[in-house]
N, CA, C and O of each residue as an XYZ file, in Angstrom:
640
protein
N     -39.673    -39.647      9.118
C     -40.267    -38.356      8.958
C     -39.156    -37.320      8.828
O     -38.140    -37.606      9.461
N     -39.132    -36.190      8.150
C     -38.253    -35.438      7.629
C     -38.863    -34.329      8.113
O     -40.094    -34.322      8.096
N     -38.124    -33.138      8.656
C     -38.413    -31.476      8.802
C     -37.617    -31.236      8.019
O     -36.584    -31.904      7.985
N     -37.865    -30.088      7.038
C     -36.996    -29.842      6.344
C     -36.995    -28.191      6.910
O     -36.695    -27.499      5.937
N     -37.192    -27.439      7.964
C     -36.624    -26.704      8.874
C     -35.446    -27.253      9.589
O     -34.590    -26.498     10.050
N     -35.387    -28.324      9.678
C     -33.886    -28.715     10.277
C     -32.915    -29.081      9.712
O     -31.808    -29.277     10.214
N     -33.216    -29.204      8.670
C     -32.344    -29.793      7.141
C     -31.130    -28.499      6.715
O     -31.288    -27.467      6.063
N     -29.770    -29.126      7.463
C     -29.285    -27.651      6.817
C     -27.831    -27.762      6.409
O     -26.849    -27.021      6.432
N     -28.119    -29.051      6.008
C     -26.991    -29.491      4.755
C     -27.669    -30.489      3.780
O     -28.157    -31.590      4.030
N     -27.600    -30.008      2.933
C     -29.068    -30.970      1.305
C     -30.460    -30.091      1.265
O     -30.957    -29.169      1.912
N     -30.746    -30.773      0.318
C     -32.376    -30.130     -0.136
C     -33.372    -31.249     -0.539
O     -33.185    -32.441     -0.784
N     -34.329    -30.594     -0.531
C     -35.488    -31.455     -0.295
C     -36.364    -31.488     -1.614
O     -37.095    -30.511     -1.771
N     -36.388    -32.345     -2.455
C     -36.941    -31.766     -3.926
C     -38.483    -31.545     -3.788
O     -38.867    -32.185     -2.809
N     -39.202    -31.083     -4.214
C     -40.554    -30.316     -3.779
C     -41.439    -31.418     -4.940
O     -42.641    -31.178     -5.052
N     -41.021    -32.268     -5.549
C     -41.390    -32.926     -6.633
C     -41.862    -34.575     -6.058
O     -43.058    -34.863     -6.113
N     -40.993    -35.464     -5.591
C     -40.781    -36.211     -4.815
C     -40.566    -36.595     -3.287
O     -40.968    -37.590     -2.683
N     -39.832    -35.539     -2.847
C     -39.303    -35.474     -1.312
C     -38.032    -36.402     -1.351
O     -37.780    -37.171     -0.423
N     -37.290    -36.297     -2.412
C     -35.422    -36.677     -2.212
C     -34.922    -35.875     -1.946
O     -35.528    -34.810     -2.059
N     -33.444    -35.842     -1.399
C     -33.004    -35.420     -0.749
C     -31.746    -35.557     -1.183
O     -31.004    -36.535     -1.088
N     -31.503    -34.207     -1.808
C     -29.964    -34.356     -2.323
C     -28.804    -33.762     -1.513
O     -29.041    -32.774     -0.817
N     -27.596    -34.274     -1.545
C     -26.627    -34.213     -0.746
C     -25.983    -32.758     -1.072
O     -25.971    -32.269     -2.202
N     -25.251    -31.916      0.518
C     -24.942    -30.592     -0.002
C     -23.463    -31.259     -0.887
O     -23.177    -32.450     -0.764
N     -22.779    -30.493     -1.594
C     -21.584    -31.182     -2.348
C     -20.247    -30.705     -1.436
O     -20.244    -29.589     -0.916
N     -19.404    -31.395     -1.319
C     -18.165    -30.861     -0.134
C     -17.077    -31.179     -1.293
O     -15.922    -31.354     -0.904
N     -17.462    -31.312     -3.317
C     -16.032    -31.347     -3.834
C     -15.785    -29.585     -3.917
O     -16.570    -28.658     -4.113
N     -14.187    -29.648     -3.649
C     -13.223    -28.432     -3.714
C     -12.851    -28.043     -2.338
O     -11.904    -27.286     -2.125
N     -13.473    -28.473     -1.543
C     -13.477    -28.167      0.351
C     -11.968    -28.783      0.633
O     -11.748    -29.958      0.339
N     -10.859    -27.892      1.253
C      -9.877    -27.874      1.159
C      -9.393    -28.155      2.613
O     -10.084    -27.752      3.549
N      -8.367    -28.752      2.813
C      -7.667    -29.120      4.232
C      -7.762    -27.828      4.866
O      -7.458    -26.944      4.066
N      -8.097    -27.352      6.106
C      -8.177    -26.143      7.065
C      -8.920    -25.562      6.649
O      -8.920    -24.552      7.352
N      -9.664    -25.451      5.904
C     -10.552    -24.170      5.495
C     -12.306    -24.646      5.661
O     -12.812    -25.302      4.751
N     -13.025    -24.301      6.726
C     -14.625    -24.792      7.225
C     -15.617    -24.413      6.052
O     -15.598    -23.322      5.482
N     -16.492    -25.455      5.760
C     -17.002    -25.279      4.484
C     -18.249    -25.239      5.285
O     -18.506    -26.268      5.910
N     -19.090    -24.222      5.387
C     -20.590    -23.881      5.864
C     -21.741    -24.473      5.544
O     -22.362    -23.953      4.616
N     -22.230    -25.482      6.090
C     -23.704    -25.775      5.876
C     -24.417    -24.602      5.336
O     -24.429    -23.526      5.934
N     -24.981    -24.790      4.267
C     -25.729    -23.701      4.056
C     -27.147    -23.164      4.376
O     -27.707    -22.186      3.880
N     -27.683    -24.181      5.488
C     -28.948    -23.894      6.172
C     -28.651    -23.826      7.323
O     -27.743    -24.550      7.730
N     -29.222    -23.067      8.079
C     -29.081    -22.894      9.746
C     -30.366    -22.629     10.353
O     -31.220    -22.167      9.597
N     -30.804    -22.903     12.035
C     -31.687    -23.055     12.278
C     -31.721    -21.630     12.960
O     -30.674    -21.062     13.270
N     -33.399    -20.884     13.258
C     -33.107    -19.878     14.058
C     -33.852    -20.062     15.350
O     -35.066    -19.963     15.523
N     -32.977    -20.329     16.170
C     -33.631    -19.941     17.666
C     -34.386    -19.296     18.308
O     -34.845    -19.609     19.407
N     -34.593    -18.350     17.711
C     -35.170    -17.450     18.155
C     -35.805    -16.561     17.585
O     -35.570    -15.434     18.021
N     -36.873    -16.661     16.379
C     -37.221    -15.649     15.469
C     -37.617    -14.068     15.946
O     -38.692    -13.989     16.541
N     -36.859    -12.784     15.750
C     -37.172    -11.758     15.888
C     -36.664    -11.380     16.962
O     -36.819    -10.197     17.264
N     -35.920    -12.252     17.846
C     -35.170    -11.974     19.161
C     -34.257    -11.584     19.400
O     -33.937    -10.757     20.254
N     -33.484    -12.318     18.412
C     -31.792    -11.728     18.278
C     -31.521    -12.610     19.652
O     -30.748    -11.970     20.365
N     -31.840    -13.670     20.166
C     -31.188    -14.081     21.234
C     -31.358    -15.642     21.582
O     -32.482    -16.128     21.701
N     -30.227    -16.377     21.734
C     -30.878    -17.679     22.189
C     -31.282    -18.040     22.949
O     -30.968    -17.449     23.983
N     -32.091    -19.025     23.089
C     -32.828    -20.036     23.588
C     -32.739    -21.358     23.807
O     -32.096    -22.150     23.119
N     -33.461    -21.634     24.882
C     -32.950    -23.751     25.384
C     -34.079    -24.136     24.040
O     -35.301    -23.999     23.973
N     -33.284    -24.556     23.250
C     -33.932    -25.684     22.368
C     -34.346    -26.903     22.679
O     -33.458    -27.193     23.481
N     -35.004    -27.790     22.641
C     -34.742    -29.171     23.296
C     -34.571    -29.791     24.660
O     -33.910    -30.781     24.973
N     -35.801    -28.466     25.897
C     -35.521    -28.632     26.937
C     -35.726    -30.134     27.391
O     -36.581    -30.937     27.019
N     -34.857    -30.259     28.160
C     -35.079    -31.844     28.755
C     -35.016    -32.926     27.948
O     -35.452    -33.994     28.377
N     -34.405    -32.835     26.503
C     -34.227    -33.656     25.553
C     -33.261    -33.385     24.553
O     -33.408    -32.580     23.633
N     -31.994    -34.286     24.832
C     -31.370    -33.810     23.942
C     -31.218    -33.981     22.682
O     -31.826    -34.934     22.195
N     -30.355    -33.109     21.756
C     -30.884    -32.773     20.278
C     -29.120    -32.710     19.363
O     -28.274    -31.858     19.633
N     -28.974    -33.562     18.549
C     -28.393    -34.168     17.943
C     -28.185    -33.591     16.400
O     -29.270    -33.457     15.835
N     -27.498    -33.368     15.914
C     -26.343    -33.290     14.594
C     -26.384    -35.052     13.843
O     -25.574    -35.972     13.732
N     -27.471    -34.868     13.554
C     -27.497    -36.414     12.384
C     -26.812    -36.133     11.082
O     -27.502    -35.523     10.266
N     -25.486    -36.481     10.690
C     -24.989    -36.450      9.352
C     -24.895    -38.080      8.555
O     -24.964    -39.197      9.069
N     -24.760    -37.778      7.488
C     -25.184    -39.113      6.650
C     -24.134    -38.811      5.156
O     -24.362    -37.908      4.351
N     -23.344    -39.490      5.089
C     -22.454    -39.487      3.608
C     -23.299    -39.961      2.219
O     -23.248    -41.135      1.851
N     -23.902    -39.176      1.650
C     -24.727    -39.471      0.427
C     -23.994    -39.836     -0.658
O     -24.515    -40.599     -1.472
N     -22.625    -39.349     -0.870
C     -22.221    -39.503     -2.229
C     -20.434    -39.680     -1.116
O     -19.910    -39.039     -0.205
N     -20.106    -40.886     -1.898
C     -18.828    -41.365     -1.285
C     -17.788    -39.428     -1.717
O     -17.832    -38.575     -2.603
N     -17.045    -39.659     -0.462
C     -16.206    -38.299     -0.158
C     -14.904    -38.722     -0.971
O     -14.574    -39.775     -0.426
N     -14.150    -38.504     -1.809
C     -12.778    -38.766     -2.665
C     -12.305    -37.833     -1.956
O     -12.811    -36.905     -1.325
N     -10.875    -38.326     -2.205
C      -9.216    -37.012     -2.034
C      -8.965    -36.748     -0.617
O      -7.902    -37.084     -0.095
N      -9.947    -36.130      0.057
C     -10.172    -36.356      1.543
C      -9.544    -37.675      2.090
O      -9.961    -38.672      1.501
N      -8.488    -37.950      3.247
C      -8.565    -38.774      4.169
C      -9.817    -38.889      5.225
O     -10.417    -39.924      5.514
N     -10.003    -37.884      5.608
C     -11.342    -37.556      6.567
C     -12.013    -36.361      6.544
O     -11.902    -35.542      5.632
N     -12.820    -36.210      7.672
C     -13.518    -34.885      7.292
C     -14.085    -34.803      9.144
O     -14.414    -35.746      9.864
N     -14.029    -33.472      9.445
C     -14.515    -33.412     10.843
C     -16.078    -32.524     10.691
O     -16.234    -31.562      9.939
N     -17.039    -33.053     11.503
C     -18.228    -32.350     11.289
C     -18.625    -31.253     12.762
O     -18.392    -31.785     13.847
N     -19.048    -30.173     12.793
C     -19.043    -29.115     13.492
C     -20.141    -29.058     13.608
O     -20.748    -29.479     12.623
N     -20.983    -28.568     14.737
C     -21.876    -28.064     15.552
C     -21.718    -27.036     15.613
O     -20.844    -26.785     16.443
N     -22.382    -25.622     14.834
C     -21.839    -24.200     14.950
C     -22.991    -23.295     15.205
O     -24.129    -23.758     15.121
N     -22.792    -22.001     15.519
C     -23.761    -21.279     16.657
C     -23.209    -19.456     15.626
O     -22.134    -18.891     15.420
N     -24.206    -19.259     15.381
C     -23.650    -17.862     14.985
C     -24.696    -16.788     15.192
O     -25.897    -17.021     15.330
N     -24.115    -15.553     15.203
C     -25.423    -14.174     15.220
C     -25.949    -14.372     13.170
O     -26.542    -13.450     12.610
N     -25.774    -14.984     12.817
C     -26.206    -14.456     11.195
C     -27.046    -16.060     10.820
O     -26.840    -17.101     11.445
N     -27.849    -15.926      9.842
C     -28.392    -16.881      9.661
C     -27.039    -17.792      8.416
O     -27.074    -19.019      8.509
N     -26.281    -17.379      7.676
C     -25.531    -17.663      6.857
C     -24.326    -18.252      7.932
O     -23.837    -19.371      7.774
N     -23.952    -17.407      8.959
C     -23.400    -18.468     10.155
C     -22.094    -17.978      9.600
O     -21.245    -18.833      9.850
N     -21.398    -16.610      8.729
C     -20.642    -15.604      8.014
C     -19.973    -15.072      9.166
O     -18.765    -14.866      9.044
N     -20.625    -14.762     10.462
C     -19.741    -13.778     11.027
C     -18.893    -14.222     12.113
O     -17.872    -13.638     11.749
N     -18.530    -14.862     13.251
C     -18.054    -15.103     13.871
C     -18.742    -16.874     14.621
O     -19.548    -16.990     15.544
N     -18.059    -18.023     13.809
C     -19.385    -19.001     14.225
C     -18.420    -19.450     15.071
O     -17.196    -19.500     14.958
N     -19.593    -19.947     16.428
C     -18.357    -20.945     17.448
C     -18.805    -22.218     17.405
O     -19.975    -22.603     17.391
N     -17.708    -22.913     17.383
C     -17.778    -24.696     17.187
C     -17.874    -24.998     18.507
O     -17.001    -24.889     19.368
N     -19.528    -25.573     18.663
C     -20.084    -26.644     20.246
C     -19.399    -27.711     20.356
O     -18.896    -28.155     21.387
N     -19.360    -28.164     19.265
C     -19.194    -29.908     19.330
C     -18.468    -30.786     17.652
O     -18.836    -30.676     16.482
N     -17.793    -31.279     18.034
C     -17.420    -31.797     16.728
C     -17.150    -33.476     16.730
O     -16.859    -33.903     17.847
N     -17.205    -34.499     15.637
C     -16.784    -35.465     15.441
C     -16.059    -35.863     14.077
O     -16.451    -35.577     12.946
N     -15.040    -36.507     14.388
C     -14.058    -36.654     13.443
C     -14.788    -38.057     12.398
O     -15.240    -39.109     12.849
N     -14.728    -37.736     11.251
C     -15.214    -39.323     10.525
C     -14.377    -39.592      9.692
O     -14.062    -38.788      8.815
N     -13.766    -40.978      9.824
C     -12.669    -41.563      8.809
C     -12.827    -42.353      8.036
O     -11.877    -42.819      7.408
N     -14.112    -42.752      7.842
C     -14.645    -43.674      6.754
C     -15.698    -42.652      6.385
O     -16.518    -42.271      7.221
N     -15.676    -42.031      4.655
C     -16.095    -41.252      4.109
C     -16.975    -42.064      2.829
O     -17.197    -41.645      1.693
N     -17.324    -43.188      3.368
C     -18.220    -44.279      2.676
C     -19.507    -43.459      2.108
O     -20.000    -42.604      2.843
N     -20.079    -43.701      0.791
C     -21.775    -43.680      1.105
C     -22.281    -44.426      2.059
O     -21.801    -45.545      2.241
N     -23.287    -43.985      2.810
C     -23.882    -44.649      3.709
C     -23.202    -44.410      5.527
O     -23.451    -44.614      6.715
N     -22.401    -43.946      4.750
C     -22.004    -43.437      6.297
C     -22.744    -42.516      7.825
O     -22.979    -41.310      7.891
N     -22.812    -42.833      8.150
C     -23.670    -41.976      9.485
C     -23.316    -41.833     10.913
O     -22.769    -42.725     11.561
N     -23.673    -40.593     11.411
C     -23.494    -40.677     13.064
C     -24.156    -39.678     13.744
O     -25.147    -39.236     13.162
N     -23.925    -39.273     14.650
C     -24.754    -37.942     15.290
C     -23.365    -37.675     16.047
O     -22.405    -38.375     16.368
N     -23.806    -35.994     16.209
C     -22.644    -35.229     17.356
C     -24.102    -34.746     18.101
O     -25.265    -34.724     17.700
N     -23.491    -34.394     19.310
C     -24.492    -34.018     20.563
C     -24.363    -32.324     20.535
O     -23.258    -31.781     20.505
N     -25.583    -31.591     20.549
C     -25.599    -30.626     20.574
C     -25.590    -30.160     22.005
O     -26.418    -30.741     22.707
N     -24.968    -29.391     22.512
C     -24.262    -28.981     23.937
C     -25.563    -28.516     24.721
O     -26.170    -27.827     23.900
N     -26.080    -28.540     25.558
C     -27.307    -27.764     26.130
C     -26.620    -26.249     26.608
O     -27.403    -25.585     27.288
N     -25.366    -25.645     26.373
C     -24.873    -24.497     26.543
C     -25.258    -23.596     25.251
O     -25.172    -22.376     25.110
N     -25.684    -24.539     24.404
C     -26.183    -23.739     22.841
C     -27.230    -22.237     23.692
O     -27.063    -21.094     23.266
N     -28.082    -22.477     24.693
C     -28.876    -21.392     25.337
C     -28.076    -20.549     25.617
O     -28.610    -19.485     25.306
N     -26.442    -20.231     26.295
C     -26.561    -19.393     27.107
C     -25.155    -18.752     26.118
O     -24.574    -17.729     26.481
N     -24.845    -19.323     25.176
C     -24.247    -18.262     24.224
C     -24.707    -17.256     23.896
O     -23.969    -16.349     23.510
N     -25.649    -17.154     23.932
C     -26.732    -15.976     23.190
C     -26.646    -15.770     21.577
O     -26.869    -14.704     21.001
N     -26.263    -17.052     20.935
C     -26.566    -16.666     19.453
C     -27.855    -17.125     18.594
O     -28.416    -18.164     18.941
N     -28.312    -16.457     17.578
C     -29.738    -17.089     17.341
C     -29.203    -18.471     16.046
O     -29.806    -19.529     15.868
N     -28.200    -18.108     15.470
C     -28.843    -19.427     14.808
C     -27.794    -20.363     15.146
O     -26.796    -19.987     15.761
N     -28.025    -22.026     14.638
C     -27.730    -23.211     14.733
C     -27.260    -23.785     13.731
O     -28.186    -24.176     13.021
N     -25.980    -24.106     13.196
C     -25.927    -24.669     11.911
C     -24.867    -25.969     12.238
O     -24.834    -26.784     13.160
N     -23.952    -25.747     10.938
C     -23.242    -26.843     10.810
C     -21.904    -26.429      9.981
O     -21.991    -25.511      9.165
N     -20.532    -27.172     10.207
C     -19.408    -26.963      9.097
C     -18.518    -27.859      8.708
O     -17.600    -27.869      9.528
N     -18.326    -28.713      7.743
C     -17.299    -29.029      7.899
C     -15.622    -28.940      7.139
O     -15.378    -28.395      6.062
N     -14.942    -29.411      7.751
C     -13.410    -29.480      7.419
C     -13.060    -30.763      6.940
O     -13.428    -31.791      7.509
N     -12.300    -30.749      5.823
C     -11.690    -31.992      5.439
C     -10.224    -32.297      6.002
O      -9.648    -31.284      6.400
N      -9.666    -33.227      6.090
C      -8.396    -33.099      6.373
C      -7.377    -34.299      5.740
O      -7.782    -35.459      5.653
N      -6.420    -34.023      5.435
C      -5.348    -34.761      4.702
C      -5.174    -34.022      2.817
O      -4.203    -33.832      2.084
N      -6.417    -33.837      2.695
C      -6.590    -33.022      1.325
C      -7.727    -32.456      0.747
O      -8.786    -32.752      1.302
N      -7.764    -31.979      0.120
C      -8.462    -31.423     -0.780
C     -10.050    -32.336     -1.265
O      -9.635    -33.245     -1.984
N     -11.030    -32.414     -1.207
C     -12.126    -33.096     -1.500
C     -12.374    -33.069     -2.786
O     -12.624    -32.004     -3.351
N     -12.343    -34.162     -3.388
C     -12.200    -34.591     -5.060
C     -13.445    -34.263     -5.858
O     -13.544    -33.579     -6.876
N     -14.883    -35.257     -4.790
C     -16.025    -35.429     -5.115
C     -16.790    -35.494     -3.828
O     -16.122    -35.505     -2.794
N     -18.256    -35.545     -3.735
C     -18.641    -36.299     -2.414
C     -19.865    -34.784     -1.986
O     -19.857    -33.558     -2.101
N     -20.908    -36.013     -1.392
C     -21.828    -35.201     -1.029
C     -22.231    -35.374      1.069
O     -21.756    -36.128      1.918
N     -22.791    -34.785      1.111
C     -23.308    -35.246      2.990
C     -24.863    -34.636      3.083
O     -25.373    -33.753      2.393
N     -25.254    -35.171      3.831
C     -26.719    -34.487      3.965
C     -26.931    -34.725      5.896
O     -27.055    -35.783      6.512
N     -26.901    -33.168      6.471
C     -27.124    -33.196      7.932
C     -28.313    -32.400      8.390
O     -28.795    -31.461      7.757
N     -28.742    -32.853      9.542
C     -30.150    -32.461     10.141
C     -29.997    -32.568     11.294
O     -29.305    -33.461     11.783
N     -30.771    -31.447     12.150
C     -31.184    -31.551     13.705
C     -32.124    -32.917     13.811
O     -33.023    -33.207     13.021
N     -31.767    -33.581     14.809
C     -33.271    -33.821     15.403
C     -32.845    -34.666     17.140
O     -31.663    -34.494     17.438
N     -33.541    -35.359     18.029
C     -34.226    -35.748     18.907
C     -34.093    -37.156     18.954
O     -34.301    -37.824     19.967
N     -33.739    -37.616     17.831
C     -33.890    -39.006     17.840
C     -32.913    -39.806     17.032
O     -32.687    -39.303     15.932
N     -32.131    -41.170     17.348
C     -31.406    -41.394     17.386
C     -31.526    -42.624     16.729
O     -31.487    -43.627     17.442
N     -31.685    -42.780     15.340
C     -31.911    -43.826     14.945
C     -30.857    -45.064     14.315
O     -30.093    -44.529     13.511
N     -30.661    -46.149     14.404
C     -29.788    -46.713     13.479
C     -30.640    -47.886     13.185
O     -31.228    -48.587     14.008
N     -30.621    -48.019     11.690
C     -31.565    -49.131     11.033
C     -30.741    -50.715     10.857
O     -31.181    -51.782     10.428
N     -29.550    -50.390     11.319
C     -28.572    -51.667     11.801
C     -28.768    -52.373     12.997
O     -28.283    -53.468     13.282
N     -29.362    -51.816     13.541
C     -29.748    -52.456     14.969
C     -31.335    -53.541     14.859
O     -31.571    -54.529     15.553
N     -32.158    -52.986     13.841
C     -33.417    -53.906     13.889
C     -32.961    -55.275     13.084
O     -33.588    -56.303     12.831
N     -32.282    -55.069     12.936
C     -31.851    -56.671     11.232
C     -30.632    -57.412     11.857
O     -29.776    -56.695     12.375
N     -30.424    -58.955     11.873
C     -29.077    -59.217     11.982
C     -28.461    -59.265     10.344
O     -28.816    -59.254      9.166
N     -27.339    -59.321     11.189
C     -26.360    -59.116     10.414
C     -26.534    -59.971      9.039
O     -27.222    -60.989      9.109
N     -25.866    -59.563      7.614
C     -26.550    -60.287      6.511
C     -27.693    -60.307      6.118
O     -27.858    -61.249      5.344
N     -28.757    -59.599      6.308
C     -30.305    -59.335      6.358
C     -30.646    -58.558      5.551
O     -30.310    -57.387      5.722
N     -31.395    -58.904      4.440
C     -31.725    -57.730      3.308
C     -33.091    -57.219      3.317
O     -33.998    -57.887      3.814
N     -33.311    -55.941      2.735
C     -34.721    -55.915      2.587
C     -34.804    -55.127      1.323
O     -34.331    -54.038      1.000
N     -35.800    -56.303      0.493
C     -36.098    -55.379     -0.526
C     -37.915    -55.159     -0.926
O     -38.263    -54.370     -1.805
């Protein structure tokens, strides 16, 4: 099942329901390339909120289109007053990924301190590192649940 309120790296085609990857070619060593969807905490409040009380809530990223030029790429958990996530964003949580495979996946843990920052929205950023990003897409989402479809199949197991 897909929210595409939590979807805030890729898009959701309104035709089918695919899901295309945001693009990270030109994303340069040191420089944070912005998810371009962010979640808002708090509509009309201007203030955050415990998201996910008593359950924690997760940064699912997924490598859609193999990453070139890049050695790696670090993925960010980011918190800002703007919905564009433009003005001052602070990094919760981050994980480093060094296999920039299609098919790649993991989750970062969203901090339960996300409440007492006081910012309304929730997004995402990432950084490449070693170089410059050639080609390559990612597609990341909030959610609750923690899935890996490697775990139901042994190993060598196809399904078509």
């Amino acid at each position: 099942m897909q929210d595409s309120k939590l979807l805030v790296a890729g898009t959701i085609s309104a035709i089918n329901n695919a899901i295309t990857g945001f693009t990270l070619t030109g994303a340069t060593t040191g420089s944070a390339v912005l998810a371009p969807y962010s979640v808002d905490l708090n509509p009309g409040h201007q203030t955050g909120v415990d998201i996910g009380e008593g359950t924690p809530l997760y940064l699912k990223y997924v490598i859609q289109t193999t990453i070139t030029g890049a050695t790696g790429l670090t993925v960010n958990v980011v918190t800002d007053s703007t919905a564009a996530l433009t003005a001052t964003p602070v990094v919760l949580a981050s994980a480093n990924i060094p296999a920039l495979t299609a098919g790649t996946f993991g989750y970062v843990q969203v901090p339960p301190v996300v409440s007492s920052i006081g910012q309304e929205f929730l997004g995402a950023s990432f950084l490449a590192l070693g170089a410059t990003v050639t080609a390559g897409a990612i597609v990341a989402e909030f959610t609750n649940v923690i899935d890996d479809p490697k775990t139901f199949y042994a190993s060598g197991f196809s399904v078509t």
